[in-house]
N, C-alpha and C positions, 0 to 999 in steps of 0.2 A: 745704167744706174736708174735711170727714170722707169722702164721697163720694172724691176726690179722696186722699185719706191712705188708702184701703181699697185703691186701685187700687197703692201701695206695699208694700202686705204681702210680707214674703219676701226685697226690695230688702239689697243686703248693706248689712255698715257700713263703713264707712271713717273714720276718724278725720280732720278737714278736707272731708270730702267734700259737694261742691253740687249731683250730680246723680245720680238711677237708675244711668243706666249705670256711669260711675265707684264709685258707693257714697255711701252721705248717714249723716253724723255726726246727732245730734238736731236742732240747731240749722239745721244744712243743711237737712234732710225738714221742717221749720215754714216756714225762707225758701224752699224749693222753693215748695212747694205753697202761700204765699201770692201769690209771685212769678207761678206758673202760673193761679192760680183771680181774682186781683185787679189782677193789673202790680205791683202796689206791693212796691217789694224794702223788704227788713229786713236789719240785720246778721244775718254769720253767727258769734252768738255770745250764747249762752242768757241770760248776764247783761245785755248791751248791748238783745236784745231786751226783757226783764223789764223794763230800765228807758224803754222806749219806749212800751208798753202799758199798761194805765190795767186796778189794780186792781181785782179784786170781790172779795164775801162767799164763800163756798164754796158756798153756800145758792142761790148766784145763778147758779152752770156751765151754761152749755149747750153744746150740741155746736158745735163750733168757737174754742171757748177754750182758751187756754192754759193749763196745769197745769208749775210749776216745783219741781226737786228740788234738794236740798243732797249729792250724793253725793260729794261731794270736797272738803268739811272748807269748803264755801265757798257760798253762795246762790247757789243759782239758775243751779246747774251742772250741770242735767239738765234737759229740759223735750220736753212732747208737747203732743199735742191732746185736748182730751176729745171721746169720742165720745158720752155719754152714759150711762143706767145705773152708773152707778160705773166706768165704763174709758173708756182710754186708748192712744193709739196712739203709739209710739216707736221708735226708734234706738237699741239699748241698745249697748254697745259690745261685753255678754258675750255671746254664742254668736251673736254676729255678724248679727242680720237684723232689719229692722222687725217690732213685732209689737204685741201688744195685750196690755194688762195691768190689772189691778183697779187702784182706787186703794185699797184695802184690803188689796193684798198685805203679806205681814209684812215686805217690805223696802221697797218704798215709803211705805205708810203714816206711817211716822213719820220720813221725810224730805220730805213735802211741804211746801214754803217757801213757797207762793205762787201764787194762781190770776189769774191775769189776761187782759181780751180786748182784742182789736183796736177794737170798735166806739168809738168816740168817747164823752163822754158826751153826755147829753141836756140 
């Protein structure tokens, strides 16, 4: 997925948006490229995914999990992928293009609400 989410860098945003060409919202750029890399669609919408995917520790991220933000007074209404090393790849809506970001930046950091992956448990 990261492999795949690297090759989006740049992609504009569009708010609503499912695909590269059109522009991809965050939510879009996670059901894109799970869609593309697995068949398996997701909602396109950062809460509805958050509640489909199965919970970890922080402790436990690797690359291809999801990492969700609170930026709108509301859980889990922002979300990327982790690439690993402490960053992250997103759709932000401000200065309009996919990009990569710490998770220790001073405005994410202390909106992160939630890490969770696709894998199943064991």
């Amino acid at each position: 997925m990261v492999v795949y989410a690297l090759g989006l860098l740049g992609t504009g945003y569009k708010f609503g948006g499912r695909n590269p060409e059109a522009g991809l919202d965050c939510s879009g750029m996670v059901s894109y490229i799970v869609e593309q890399v697995s068949g398996k669609r997701l909602p396109h919408n950062a809460a509805r995914i958050a509640g489909i995917t199965r919970p970890i520790n922080r402790a436990e991220l690797k690359p291809g999990d999801l990492v969700f933000f609170n930026t709108s007074r509301r859980a889990h209404s922002h979300m990327g992928i982790y690439m690993g090393d402490g960053r992250f790849i997103h759709a932000p809506s401000s200065r309009g293009r996919i990009r990569i970001e710490r998770m220790d930046n001073t405005y994410f950091k202390p909106r992160l609400d939630g890490v969770r992956t696709l894998i199943a448990s064991r």
